[in-house]
C-alpha positions as CSV (number, residue, x, y, z in Angstrom):
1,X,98.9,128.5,114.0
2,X,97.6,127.3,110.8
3,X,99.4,126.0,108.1
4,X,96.9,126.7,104.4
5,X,97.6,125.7,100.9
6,X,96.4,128.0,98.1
7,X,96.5,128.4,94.6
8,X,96.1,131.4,93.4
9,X,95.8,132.7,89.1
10,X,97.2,136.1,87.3
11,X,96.1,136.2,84.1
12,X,96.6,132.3,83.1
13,X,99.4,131.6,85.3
14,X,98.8,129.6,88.2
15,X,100.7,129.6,91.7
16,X,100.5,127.9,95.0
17,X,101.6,128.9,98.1
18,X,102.5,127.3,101.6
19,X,101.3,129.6,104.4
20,X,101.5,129.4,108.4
21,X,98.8,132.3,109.7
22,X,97.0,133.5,112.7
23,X,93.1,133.2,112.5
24,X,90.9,135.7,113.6
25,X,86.9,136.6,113.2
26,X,86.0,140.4,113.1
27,X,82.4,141.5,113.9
28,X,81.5,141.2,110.0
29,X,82.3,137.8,109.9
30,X,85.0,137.9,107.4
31,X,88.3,136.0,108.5
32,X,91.2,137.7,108.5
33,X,94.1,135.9,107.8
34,X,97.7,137.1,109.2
35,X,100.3,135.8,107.1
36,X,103.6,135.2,109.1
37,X,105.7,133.1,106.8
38,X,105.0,131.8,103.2
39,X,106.8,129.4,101.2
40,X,106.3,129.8,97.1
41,X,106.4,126.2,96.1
42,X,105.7,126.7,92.1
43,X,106.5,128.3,90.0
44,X,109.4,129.3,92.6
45,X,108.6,133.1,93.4
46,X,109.9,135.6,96.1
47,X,107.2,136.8,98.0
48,X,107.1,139.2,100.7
49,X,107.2,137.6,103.9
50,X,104.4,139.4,106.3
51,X,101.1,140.0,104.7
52,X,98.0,140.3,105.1
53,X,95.0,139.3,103.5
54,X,91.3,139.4,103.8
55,X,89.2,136.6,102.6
56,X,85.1,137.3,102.8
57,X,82.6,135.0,103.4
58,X,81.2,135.4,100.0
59,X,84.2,136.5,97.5
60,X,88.0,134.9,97.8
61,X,90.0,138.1,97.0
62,X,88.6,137.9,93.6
63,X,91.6,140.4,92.3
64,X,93.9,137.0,92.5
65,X,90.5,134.5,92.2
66,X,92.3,132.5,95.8
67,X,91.3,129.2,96.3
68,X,91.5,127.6,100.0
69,X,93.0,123.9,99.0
70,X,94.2,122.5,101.9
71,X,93.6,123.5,105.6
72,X,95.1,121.6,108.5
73,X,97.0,121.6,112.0
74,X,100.6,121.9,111.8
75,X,103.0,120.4,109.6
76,X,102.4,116.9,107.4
77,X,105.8,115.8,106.6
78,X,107.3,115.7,103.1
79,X,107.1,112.9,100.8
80,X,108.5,112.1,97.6
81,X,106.3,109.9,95.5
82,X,107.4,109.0,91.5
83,X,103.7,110.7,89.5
84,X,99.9,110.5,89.9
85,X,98.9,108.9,86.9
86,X,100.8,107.9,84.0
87,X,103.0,104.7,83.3
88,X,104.4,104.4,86.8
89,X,102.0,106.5,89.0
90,X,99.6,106.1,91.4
91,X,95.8,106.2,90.3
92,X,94.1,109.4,92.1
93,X,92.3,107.5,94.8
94,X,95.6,105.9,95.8
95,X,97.5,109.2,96.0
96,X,94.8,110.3,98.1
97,X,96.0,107.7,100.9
98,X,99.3,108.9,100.6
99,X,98.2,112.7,100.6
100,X,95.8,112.7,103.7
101,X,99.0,112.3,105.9
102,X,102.0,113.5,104.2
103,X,102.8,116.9,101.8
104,X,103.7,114.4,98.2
105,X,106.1,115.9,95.9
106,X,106.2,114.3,92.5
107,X,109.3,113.0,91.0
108,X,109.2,115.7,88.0
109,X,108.8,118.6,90.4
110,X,111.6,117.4,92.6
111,X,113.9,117.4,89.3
112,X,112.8,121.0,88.9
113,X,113.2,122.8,92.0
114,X,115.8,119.9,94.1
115,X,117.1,122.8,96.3
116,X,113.6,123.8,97.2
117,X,111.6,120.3,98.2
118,X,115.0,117.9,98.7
119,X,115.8,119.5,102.3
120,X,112.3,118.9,103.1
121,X,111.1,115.3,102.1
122,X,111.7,112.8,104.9
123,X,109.9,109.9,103.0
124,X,110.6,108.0,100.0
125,X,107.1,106.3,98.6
126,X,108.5,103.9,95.7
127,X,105.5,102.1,94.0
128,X,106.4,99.8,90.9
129,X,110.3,99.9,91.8
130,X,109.5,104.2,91.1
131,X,111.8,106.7,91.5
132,X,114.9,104.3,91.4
133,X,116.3,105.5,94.8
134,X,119.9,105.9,92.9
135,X,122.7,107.5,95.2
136,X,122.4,110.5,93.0
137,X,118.5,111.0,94.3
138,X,119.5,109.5,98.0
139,X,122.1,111.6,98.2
140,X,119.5,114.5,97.1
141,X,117.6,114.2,100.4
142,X,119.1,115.1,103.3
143,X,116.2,114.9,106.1
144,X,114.8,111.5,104.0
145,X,114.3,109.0,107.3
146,X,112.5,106.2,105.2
147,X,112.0,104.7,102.1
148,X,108.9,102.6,101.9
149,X,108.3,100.6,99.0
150,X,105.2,98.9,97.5
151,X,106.0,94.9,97.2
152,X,108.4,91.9,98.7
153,X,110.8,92.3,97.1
154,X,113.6,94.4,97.7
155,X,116.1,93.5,95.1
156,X,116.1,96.9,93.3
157,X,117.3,98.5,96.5
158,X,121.3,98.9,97.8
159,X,120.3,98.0,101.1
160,X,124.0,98.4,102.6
161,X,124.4,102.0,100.9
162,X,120.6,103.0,102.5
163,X,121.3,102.3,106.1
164,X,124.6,104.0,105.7
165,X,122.7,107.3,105.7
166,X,120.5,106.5,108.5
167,X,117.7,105.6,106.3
168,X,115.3,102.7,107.2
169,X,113.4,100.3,104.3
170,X,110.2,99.1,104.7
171,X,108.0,96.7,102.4
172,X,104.7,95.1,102.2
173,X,105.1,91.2,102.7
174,X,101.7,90.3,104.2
175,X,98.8,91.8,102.0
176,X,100.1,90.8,98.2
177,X,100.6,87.0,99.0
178,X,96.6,86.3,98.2
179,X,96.9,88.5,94.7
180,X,100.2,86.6,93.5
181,X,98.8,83.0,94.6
182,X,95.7,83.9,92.1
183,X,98.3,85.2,89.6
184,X,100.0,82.0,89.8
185,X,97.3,79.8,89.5
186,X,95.9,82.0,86.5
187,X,99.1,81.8,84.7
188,X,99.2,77.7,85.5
189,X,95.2,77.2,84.4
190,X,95.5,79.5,81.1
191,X,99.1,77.8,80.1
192,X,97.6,74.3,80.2
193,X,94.6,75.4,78.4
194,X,96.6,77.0,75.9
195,X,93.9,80.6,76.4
196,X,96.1,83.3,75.3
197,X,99.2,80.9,74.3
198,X,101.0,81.7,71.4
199,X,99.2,81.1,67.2
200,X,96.4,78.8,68.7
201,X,95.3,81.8,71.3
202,X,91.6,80.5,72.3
203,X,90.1,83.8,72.6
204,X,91.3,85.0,69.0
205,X,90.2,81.9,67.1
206,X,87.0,82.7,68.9
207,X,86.5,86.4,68.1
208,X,88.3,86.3,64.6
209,X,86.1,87.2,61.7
210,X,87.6,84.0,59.4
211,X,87.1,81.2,62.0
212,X,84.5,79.1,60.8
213,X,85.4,75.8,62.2
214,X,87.4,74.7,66.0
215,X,91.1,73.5,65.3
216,X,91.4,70.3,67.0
217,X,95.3,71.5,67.9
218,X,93.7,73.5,70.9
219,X,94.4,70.5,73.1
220,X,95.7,71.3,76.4
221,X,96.9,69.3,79.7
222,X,94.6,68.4,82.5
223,X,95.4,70.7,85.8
224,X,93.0,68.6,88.2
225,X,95.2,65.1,89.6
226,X,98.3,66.6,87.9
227,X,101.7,67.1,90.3
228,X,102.5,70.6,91.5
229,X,105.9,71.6,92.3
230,X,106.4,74.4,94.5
231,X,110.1,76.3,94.7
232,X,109.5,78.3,97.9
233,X,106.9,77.7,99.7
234,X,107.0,81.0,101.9
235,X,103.6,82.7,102.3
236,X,103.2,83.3,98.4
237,X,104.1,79.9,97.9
238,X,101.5,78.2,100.7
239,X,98.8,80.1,99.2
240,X,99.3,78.6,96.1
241,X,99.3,75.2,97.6
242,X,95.9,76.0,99.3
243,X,94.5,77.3,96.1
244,X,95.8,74.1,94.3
245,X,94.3,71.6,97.0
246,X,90.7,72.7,95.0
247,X,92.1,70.9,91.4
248,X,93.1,68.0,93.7
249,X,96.7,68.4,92.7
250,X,99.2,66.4,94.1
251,X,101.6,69.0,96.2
252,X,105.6,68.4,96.1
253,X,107.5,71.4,97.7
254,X,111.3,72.6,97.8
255,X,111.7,75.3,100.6
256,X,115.1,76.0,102.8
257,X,113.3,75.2,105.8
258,X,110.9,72.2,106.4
259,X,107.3,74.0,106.8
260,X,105.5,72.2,110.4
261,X,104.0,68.8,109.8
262,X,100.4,70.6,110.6
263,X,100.9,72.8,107.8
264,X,102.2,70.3,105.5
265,X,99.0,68.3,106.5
266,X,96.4,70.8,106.0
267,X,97.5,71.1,102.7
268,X,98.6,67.8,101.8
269,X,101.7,69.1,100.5
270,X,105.0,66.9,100.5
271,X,108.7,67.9,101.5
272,X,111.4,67.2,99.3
273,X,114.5,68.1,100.3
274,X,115.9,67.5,97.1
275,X,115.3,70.2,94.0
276,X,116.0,67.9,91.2
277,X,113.3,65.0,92.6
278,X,110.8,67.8,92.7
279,X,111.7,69.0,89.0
280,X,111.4,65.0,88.0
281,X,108.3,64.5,89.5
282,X,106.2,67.4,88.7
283,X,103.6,68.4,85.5
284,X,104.0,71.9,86.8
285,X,106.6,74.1,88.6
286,X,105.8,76.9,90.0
287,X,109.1,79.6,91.1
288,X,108.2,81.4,94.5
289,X,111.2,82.5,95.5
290,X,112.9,86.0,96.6
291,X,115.5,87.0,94.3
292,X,119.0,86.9,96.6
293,X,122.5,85.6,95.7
294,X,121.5,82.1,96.3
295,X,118.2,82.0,94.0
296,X,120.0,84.2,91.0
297,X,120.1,81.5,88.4
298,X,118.3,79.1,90.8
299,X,116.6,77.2,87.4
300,X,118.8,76.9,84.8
301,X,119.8,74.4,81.9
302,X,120.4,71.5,84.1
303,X,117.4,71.9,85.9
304,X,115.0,72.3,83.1
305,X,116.7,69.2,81.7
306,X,115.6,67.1,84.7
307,X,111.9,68.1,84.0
308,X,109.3,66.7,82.1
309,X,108.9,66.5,78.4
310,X,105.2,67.8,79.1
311,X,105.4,70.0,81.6
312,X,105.1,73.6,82.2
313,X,107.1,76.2,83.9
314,X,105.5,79.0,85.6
315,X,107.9,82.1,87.6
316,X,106.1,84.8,89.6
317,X,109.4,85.7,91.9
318,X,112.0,87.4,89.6
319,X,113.3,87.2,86.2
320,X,117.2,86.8,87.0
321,X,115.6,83.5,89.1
322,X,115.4,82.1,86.1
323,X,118.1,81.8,83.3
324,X,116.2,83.2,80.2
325,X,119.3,81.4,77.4
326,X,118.8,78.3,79.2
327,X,114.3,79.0,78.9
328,X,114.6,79.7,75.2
329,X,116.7,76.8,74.7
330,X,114.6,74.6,76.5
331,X,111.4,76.0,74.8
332,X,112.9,75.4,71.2
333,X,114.0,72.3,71.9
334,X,111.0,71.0,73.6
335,X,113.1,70.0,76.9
336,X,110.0,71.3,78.4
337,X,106.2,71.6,77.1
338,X,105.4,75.7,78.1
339,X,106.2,78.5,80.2
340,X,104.1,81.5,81.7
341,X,106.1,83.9,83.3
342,X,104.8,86.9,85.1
343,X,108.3,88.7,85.6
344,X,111.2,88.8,83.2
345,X,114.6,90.7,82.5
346,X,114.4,93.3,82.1
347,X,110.8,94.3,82.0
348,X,110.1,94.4,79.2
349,X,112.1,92.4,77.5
350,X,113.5,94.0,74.3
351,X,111.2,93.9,71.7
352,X,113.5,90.9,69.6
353,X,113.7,88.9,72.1
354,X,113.6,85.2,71.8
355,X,110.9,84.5,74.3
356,X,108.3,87.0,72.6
357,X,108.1,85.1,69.3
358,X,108.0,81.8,71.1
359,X,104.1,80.0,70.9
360,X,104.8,78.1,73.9
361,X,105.3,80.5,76.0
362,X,102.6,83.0,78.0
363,X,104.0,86.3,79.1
364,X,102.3,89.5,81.3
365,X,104.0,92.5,82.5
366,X,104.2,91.6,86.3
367,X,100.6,92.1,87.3
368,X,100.8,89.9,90.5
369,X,99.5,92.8,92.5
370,X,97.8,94.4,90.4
371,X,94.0,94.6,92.1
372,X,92.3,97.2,92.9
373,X,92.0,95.3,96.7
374,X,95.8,94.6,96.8
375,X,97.0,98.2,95.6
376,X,94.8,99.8,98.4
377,X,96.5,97.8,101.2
378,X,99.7,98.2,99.4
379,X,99.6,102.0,99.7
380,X,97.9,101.8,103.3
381,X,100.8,100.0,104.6
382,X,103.5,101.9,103.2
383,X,102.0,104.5,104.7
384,X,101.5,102.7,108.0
385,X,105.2,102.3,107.8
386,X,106.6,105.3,107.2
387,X,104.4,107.1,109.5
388,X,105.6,104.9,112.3
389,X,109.2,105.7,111.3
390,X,108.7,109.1,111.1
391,X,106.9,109.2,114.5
392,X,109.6,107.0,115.7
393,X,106.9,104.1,116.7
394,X,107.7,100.3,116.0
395,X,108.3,99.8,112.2
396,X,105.6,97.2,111.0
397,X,107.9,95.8,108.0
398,X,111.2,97.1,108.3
399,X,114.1,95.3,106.2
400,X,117.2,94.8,107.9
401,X,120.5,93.6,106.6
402,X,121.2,89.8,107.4
């Protein structure tokens, strides 16, 4: 048996169709295809379910102008994915990744026919925290087996109310730790040279048409020598300090656990078991934590207030990590010199916000992942993940209550 996707047009209308068929050759060479069961995905039409149809070598039943899309073995399980393209979707070749193995079913199209595609998606793909797996959409898919999302983090998902129905959670720790580190250190090296903070941007005085002279106020802090505080020194957060090491920064971490002497020495990185030494001591901080109850509000008024008068603040873990009052405060009042965040909350911020009219402060839309190299990997291991859930093979990443 043979399961064949086509998309067929009347008039200006176009259809597809799911169909499981027998495949034989006659003398003439023109396959004839037995339909035994069809499945009208969209729009959603009754069709009968035996017929018959013959496809020459030369002319696809041009009465209906039938396109062969999609021929394979057996059955690729069901996916729900949030869009190809737009805002929140997947670029093309990405969705391709996803499509070679599993049947995807876009958010939108799920919202128009649930009772048709929720019985049969068994995985939830969520890429840039999309579709918000809400208990309303959970509840939606009854045969759903996974969810595998793109990322670390896996704040933006009720973990308790997920397992509950069965339902395993998988993420991507391993191959976005090199993209964020660069992030990091990009948002550290263009803070300090002030590139795209605030009124004395550096590329804009350079481009604009009425610059005629340099402004001397486009003085900036010196990265190489300076002291580099790391909160969290994870995988994310060791990458940094190896990336660092080549500005011959001096390395002060804070991390729940002690990281081995050997790693400590091949990065010449100190422990401090004490946060507030760590916010004394250092030019720049650098937040690599995972958002969980203890690291909501982990930097806050009394810990900006412990850092330097010159020094910079930089957060590539979560927005809620850091208290954005107590940031604006601290911004205003010069408690600290700068800040360049990568993440925020919400995102984005509303468009009155303090912190977007501040000119000490450098803000992008959480782009820590975003490479072409990283999103590939991203997509291949969610993949890898929910394939071996589905095939009931050892889960790569799975996230387990603790």
């Amino acid at each position: 048996m043979t399961v064949i996707m086509l998309k067929y047009k009347v008039m200006d209308d176009c259809y597809y169709a799911e169909m499981a068929v027998c495949l034989s050759c006659v003398p003439e060479r023109t396959p004839t295809l037995l339909v035994k069961h069809s499945c009208w995905l969209y729009p959603y039409h009754p069709v009968p379910p035996l017929l018959l149809l013959v496809l020459r070598t030369t002319l696809l039943c041009p009465p209906l102008h039938l396109l062969i899309l999609q021929v394979m073995q057996g059955e690729k399980p069901w996916a729900l994915i949030s869009e190809v393209g737009g805002e929140h979707g997947y670029l093309e070749e990405l969705a391709d990744i996803l499509q070679q193995h599993f049947r995807t079913v876009c958010y939108s199209e799920l919202l128009l026919h649930r009772e048709l595609y929720g019985p049969r998606i068994q995985a939830l793909f969520i890429w840039k925290f999309c579709p918000l797996p809400d208990r309303s959409l959970l509840m939606s898919l009854p045969a759903l087996k996974v969810i595998s999302s793109g990322g670390v983090g896996v704040d933006h998902l009720d973990l308790t109310f997920i397992n509950s129905l069965g339902v395993k959670v998988t993420n991507t720790p391993h191959v976005v730790s090199d993209a964020t580190a660069d992030m990091a250190m990009a948002l550290l090296l263009s803070s300090a040279r002030k590139i795209l903070e605030g009124d004395i941007r550096c590329h804009r005085i350079s481009v604009a048409p009425e610059t005629t002279k340099i402004p001397q106020r486009l003085m900036g802090f010196e990265v190489t020598g300076s002291t580099l505080g790391i909160i969290g020194m994870g995988e994310i957060g060791y990458k940094i300090a190896q990336r660092s090491r080549g500005f011959d920064m001096k390395i002060l971490y804070h991390n729940r656990t002690r990281r081995a002497v050997e790693e400590e020495r091949e990065v010449e990185a100190c422990y401090c078991e004490s946060l507030d030494d760590l916010l004394r001591m250092s030019d720049f901080v650098i937040v690599a934590v995972n958002l969980n109850s203890d690291t909501t509000g982990l930097i806050g008024w009394r810990e900006m207030s412990l850092m330097k008068p010159t020094a910079t603040l930089v957060n590539i873990s979560r927005g809620l990590v850091v208290e954005q009052d107590a940031l604006v405060k601290a911004l205003q009042t010069g408690t600290i010199h700068a800040a360049a965040l990568d993440v925020t909350h919400p995102e984005p911020l509303p468009r009155d916000h303090p912190l977007l009219s501040l000119p000490n402060v450098l803000i992008t839309p959480h782009l820590g992942i975003n490479t072409y190299t990283t999103a590939r990997r991203m997509v291949q291991r969610m993949l890898d993940n929910a394939q071996a859930v589905i095939n009931g093979l050892s889960i790569p990443d799975e996230v387990k209550l603790k």
